[in-house]
C-alpha positions as CSV (number, residue, x, y, z in Angstrom):
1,X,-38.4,-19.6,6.6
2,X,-38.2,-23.4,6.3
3,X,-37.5,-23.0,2.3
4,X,-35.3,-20.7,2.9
5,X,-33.4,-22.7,5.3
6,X,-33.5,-25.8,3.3
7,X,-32.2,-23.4,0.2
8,X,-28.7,-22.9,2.1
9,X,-28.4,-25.9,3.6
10,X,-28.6,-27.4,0.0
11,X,-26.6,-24.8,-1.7
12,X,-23.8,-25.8,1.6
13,X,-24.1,-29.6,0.8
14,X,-23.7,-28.9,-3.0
15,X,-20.4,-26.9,-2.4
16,X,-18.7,-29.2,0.2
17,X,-19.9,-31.8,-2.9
18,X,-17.9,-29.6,-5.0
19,X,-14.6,-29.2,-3.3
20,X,-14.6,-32.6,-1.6
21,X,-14.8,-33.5,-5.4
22,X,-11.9,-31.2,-6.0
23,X,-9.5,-31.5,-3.4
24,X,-9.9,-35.8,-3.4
25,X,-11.3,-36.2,-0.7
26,X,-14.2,-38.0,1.5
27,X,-17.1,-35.0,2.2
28,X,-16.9,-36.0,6.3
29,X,-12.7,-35.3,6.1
30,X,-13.6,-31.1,5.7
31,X,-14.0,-29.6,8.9
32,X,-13.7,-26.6,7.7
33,X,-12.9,-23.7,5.0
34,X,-12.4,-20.9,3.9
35,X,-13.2,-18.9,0.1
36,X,-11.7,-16.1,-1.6
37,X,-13.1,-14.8,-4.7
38,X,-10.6,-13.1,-7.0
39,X,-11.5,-10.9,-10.3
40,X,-9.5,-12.4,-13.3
41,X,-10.0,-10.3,-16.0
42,X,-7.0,-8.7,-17.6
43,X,-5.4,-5.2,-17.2
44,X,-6.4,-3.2,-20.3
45,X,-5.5,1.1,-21.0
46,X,-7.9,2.8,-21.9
47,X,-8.5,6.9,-22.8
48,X,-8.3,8.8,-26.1
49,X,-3.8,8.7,-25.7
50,X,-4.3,5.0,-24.2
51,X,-3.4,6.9,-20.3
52,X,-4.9,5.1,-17.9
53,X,-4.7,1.9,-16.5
54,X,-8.0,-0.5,-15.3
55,X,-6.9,-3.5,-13.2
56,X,-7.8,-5.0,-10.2
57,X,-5.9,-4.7,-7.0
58,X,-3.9,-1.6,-8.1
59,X,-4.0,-1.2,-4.7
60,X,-1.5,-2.4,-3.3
61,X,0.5,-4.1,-6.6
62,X,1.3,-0.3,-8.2
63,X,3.2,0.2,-4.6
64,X,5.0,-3.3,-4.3
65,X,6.4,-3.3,-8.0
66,X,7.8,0.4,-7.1
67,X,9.5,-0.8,-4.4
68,X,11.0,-3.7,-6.3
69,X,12.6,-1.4,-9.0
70,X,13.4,1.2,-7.0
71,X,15.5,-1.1,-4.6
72,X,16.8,-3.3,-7.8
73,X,17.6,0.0,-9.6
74,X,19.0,2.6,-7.1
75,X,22.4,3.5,-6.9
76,X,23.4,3.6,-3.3
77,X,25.9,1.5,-1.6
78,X,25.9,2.8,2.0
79,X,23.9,1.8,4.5
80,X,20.8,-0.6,4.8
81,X,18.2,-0.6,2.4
82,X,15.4,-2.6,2.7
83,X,11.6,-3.1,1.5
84,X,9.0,-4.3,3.6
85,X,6.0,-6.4,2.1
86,X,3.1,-7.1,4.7
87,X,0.7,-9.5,4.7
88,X,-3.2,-8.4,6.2
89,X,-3.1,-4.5,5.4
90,X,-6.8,-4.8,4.6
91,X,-7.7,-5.8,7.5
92,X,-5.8,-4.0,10.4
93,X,-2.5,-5.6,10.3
94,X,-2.7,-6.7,13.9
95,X,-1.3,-9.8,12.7
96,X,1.8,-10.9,14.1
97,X,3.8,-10.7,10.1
98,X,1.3,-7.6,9.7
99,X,3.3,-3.9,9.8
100,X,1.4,-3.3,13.0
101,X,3.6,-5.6,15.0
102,X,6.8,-6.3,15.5
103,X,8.1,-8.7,12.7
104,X,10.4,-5.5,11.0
105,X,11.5,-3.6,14.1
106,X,12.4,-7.4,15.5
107,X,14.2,-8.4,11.7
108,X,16.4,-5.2,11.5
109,X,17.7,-5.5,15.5
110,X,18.8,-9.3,14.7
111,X,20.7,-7.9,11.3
112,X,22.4,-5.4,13.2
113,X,23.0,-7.8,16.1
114,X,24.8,-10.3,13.2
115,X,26.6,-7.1,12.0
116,X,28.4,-6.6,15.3
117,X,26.3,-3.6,16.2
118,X,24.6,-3.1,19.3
119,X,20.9,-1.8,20.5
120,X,22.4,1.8,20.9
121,X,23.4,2.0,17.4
122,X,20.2,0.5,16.0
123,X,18.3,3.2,18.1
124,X,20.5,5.9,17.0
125,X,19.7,4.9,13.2
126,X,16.7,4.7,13.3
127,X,16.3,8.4,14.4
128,X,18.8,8.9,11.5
129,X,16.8,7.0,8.9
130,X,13.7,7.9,6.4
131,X,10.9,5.4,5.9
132,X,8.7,5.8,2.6
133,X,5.2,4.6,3.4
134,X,4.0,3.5,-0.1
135,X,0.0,3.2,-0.8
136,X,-2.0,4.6,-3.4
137,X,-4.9,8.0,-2.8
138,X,-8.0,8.9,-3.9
139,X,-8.0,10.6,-6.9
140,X,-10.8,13.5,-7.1
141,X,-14.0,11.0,-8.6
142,X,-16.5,13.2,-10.9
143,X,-19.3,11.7,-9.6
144,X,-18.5,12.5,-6.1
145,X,-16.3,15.9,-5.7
146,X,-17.6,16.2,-2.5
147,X,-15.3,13.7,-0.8
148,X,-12.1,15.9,-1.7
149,X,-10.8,18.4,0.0
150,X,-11.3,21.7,-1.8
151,X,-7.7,23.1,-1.9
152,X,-5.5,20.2,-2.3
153,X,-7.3,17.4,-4.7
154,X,-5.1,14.8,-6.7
155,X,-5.9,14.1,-10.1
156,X,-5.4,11.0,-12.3
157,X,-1.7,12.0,-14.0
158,X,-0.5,14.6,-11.5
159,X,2.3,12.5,-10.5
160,X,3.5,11.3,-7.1
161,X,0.6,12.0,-3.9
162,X,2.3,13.3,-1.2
163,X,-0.6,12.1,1.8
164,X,-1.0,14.1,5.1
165,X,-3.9,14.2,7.2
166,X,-4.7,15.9,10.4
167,X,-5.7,13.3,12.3
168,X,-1.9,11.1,12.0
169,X,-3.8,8.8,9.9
170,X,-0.8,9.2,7.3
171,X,2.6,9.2,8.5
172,X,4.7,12.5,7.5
173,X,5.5,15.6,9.0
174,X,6.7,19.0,7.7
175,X,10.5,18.1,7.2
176,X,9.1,14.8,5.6
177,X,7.0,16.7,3.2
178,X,9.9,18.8,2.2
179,X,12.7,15.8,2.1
180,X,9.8,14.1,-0.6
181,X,9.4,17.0,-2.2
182,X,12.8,17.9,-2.7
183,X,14.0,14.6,-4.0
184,X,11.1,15.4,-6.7
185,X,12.3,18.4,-7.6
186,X,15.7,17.8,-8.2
187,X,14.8,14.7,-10.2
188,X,11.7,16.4,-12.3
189,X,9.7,14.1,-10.7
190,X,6.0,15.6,-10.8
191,X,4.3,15.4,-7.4
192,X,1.2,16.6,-6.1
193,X,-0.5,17.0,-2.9
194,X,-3.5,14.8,-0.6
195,X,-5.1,16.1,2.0
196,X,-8.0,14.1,3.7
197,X,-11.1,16.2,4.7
198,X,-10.6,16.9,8.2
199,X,-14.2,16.4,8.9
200,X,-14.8,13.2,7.3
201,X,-13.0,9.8,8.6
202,X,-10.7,8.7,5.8
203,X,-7.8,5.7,6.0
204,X,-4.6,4.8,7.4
205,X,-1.3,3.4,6.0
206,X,1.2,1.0,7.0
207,X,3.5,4.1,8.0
208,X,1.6,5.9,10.7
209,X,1.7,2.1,12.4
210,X,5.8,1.4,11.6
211,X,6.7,4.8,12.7
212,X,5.2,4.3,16.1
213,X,6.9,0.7,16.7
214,X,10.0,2.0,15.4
215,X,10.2,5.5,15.6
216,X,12.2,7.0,12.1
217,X,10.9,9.9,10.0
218,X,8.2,8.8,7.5
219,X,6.5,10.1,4.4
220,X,3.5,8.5,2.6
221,X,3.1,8.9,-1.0
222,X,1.6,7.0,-3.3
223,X,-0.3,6.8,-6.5
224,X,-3.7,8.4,-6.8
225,X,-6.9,6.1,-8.5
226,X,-10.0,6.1,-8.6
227,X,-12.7,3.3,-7.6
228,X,-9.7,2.1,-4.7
229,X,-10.8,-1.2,-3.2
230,X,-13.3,-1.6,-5.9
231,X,-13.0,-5.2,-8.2
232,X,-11.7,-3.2,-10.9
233,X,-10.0,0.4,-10.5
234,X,-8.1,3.2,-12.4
235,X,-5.0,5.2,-12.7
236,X,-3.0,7.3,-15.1
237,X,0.1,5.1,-16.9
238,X,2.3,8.3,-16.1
239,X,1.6,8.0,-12.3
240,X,3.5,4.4,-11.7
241,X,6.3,5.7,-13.5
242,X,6.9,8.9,-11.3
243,X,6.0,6.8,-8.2
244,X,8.8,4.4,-9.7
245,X,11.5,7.2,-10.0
246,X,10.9,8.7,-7.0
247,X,11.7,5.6,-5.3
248,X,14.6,4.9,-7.2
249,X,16.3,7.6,-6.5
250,X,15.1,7.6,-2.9
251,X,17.7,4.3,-2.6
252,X,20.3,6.1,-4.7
253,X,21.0,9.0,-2.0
């Protein structure tokens, strides 16, 4: 136990070394610290046709850059449209920027307020409005079928993933699911369908938690991968770009 002890302690001293060394400074001035380790190898396709995509952190990046284009690139000019990017969605967001709190619900009251619009009519939108909850699914793994559920399993290239779940996990409800899946069908945008096992625990989104500190319709979609929260994971090239046009011409409406 005492070499083992010693071991750390050394391996400690020999860090501090390392980024008192880098930072410039005395060794004693570091009270503390804190270390992230990021993958940094590039993107690359892969697949007989070049389909899919390997990367890290396609979880969440395939979901921000969507809602970059689509709100750059849609066509409407009436209302508010906005995107929301939140900090700690890994690890609860019961932060006070996270999307469990009330750092949106709190920014859109002051815009209305500098609009010359009161509470009521803030209230009365927001029962009027549609939120798109954007995070990507698991797509159906070979190695482990099981996990899926048997009628409703997303596959790498199927298009959009619709999410519902049981247990409220996933924000959405029935009119939500046919509001998303009408926009698709209009636009030949391909879509598909994600249903969590109802007797296995599976995740949560940012939506269920927005939707209940400021009530509004919500759908989750999202792309589907495989490998999700994994340093490297996969997804079809086709996949981005429906999840792309369906938010697109979600701000064009």
């Amino acid at each position: 136990m005492r070499c083992s002890a010693t071991a750390r302690k050394d391996a400690g001293d020999a860090f501090l070394d390392f980024l008192a060394k880098e930072c410039q400074i005395d060794r004693e001035r570091i009270l503390s610290y804190e270390l992230t380790v990021y993958p940094t190898d590039a993107p690359c396709l892969l697949g007989a046709k070049q389909e899919f995509l390997s990367a890290s952190r396609l979880d969440n990046m395939t979901s921000v850059y969507a809602c970059l284009e689509g709100i750059l690139h849609g066509k409407s000019a009436d209302g508010i449209q906005c995107i929301a990017l939140f900090d700690n969605e890994e690890v609860g967001s019961c932060t006070k920027q996270g999307a469990d709190s009330m750092a949106l619900p709190n920014i859109l009251m002051r815009l209305y307020s500098s609009l010359g619009y009161g509470q009521d009519a803030y209230f009365a939108d927001l029962a009027r409005g549609f939120l798109l909850s954007l995070d990507v699914a698991h797509a159906l793994h070979p190695n482990a079928p099981e996990k899926a559920d048997l009628t409703n399993i997303p596959c790498l290239g199927g298009g959009v993933t619709i999410k519902a779940a049981c247990s409220q996990a996933y924000a959405g409800d029935a009119e939500a699911i046919a509001v998303t899946k009408a926009l698709c069908q209009a636009h030949a945008i391909p879509y598909q369908m994600f249903l969590n096992r109802s007797d296995m625990r599976g995740g949560s989104t940012l939506g269920s938690m927005l939707s209940a500190n400021m009530p509004m319709r919500a759908m989750d979609v999202g792309a589907a991968i495989l490998a999700m929260h994994s340093a490297r994971e996969t997804m079809a090239r086709a996949d981005q770009g429906a999840l792309e046009r369906l938010v697109t011409v979600f701000f064009s409406r």
